[in-house]
VOGU-3710 file (C-alpha; in Angstrom, 3 decimals, decimal comma):
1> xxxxxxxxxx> 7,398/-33,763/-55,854  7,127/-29,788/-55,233  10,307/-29,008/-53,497  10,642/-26,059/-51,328  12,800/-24,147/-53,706  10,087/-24,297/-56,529  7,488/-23,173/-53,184  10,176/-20,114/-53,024  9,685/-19,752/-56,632  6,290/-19,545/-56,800
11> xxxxxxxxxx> 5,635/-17,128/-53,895  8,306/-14,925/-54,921  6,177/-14,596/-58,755  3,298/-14,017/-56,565  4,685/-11,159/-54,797  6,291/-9,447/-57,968  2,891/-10,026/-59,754  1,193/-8,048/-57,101  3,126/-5,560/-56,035  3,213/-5,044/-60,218
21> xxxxxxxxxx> -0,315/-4,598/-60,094  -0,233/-2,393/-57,268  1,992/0,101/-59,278  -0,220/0,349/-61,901  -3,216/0,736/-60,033  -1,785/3,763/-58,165  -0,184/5,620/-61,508  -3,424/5,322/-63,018  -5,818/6,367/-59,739  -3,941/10,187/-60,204
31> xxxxxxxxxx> -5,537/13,592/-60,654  -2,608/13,576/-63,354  -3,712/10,593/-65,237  -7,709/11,430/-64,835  -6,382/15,044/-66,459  -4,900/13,479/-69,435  -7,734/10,845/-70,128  -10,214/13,867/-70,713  -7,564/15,575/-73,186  -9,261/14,511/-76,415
41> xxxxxxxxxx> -8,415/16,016/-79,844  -11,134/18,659/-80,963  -10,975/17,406/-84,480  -13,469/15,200/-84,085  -17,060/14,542/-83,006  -16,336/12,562/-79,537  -13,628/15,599/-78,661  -16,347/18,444/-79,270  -18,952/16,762/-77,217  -16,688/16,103/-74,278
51> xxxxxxxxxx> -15,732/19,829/-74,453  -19,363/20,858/-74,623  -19,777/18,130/-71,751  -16,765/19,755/-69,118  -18,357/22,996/-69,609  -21,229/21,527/-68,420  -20,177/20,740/-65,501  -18,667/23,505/-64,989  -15,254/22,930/-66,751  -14,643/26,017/-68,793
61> xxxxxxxxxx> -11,434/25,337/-71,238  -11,333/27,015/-74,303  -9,680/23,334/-75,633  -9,051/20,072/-74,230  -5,461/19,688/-75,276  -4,832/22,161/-72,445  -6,845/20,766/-69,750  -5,195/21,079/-66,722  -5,694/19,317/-62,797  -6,086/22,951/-61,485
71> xxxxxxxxxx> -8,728/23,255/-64,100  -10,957/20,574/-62,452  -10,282/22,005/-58,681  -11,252/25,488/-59,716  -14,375/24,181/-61,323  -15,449/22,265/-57,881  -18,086/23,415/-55,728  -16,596/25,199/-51,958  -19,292/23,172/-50,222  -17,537/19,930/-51,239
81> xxxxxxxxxx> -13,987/20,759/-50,518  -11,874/19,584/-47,794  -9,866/22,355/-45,247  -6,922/21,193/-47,462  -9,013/22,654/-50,482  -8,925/18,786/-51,781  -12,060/18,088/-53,916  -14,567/15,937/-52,092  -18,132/13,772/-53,365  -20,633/12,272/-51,628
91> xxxxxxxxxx> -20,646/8,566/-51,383  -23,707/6,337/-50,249  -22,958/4,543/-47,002  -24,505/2,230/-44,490  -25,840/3,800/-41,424  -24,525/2,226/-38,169  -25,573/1,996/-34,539  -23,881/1,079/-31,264  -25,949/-1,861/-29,845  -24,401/-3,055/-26,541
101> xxxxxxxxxx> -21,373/-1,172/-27,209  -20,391/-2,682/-30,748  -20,997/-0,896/-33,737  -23,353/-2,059/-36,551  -24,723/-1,684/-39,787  -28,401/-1,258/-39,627  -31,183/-2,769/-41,877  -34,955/-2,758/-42,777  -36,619/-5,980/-43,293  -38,251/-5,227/-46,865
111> xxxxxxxxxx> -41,636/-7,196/-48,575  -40,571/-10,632/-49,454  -38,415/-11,359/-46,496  -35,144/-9,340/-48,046  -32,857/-7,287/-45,477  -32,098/-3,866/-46,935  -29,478/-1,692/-45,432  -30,369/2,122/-44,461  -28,022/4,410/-46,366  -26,706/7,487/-45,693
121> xxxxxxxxxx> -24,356/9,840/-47,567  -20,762/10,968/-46,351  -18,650/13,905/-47,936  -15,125/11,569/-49,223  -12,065/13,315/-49,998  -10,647/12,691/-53,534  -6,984/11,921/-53,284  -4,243/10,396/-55,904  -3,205/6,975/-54,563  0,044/8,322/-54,751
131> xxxxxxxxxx> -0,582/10,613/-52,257  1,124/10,149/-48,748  -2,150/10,628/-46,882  -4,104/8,068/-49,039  -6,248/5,903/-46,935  -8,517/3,631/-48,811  -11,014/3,001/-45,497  -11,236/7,186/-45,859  -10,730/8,517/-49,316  -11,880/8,207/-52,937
141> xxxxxxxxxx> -9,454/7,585/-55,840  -9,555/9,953/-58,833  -10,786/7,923/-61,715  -12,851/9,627/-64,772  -15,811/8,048/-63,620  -15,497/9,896/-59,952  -14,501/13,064/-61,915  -17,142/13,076/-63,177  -19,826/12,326/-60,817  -17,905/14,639/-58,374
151> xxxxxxxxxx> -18,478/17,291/-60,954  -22,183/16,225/-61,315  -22,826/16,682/-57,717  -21,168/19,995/-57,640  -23,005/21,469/-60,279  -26,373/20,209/-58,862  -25,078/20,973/-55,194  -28,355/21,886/-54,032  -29,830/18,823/-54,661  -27,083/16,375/-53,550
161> xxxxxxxxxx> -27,071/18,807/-49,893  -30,798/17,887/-49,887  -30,619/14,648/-50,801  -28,050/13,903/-48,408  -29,529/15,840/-45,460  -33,086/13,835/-46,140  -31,403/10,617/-45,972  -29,762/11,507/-42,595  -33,141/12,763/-41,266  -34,515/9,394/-41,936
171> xxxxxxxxxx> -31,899/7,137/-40,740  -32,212/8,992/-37,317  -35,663/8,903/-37,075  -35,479/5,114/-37,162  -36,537/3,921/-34,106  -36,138/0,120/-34,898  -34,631/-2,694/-37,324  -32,252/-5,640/-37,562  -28,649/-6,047/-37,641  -26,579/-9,187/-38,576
181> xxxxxxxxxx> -24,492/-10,878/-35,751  -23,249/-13,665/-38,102  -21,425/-13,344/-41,161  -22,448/-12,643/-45,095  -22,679/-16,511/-45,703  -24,281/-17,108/-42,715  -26,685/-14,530/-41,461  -27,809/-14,199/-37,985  -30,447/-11,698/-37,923  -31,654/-9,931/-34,367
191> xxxxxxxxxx> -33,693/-7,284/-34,117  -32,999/-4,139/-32,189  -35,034/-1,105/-31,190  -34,257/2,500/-29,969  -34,679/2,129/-25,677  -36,076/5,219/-24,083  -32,940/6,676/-22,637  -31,437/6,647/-26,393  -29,659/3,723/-26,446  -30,134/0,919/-29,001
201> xxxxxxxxxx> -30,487/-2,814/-27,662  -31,791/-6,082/-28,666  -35,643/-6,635/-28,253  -34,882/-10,747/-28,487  -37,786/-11,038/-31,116  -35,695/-12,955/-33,277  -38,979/-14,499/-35,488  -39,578/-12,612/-38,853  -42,233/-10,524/-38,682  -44,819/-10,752/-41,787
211> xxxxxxxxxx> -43,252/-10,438/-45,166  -44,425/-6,579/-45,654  -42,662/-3,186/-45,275  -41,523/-2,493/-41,953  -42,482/0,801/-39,819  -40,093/3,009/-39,453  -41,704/4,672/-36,616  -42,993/1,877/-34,102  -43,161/2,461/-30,010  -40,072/2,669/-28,407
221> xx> -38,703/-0,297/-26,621  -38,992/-0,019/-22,743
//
């Protein structure tokens, strides 16, 4: 029979085990860390492409060895910089409305009956987990992976401040779709259109419409 001081046991392993995990998670999600993952040896074949590669994107070191954070933050594009001077990416969200005062994600019914969510993209501050004002809801963790597409985006800026400006244009222009008032498991799907005074409500057609591509640009609900 389990007795309660085994329970204590158990629970207290638990706890250790994740607040273990937790530490390593943050010492690893650095700028520091993400700095000395790129620091490969220029002796051999994967350490001179990677150098080729940062200057690419903008990166200019003379060696890898002395790669520095600072190195990375020079090399990042104004335009996606916080007013702390904190590098910044773009990051595909959903797009959300306020029906009947509750916000909600908002989706397109797609050809074979499949919901698919409209996107949008939002600037997201790169922080170290370590730092004080890291918020996980808010901010991106540095990871090489991040660095990298961060970098990506800066050196094509024109096209990711296009891209991201389109995709805004064309979740406002949406003048209709559905939103889910259950849960993942179990989906309740209404569908809502854009009311003439602005405001988004629910039209109470709750039947599928025909399994084709949906309008994005349908008459307004009265």
């Amino acid at each position: 029979m389990t007795t309660r001081k085994n329970n204590n046991r158990k629970q207290s392993n638990a706890t250790r085990v994740n607040k273990a995990a937790k530490t390593a998670k943050q010492s690893v999600h650095t700028w520091n860390a993400v700095t000395r993952a790129f620091q490969e040896p220029a002796n051999h074949k994967v350490g001179r492409d990677l150098l080729e590669a940062m200057n690419t994107l903008g990166v200019h070191v003379m060696r890898l060895a002395t790669l520095k954070t600072p190195d990375f933050f020079t090399a990042w594009w104004g335009g996606l910089k916080d007013q702390s001077g904190n590098p910044q990416m773009f990051k595909s969200v959903g797009y959300k409305v306020t029906v009947c005062g509750e916000e909600k994600q908002l989706y397109t019914l797609e050809e074979g009956g499949l919901y698919k969510a409209v996107k949008v993209y939002e600037k997201r501050t790169i922080l170290s987990t370590t730092d004080k004002n890291f918020d996980k809801r808010e901010h991106l963790a540095p990871t090489t992976d991040v660095v990298v597409d961060g970098l990506k985006q800066c050196a094509l800026c024109d096209t990711w401040v296009a891209k991201a400006k389109k995709a805004e244009k064309n979740a406002q222009s949406m003048t209709e779709g559905y939103v889910n008032n259950g849960t993942a498991q179990q989906p309740d799907w209404c569908h809502v259109a854009l009311s003439n005074n602005g405001e988004w409500i629910f039209t109470g057609l709750e039947e599928k419409p025909a399994k084709k591509s949906t309008k994005k640009s349908l008459k307004k609900a009265a």
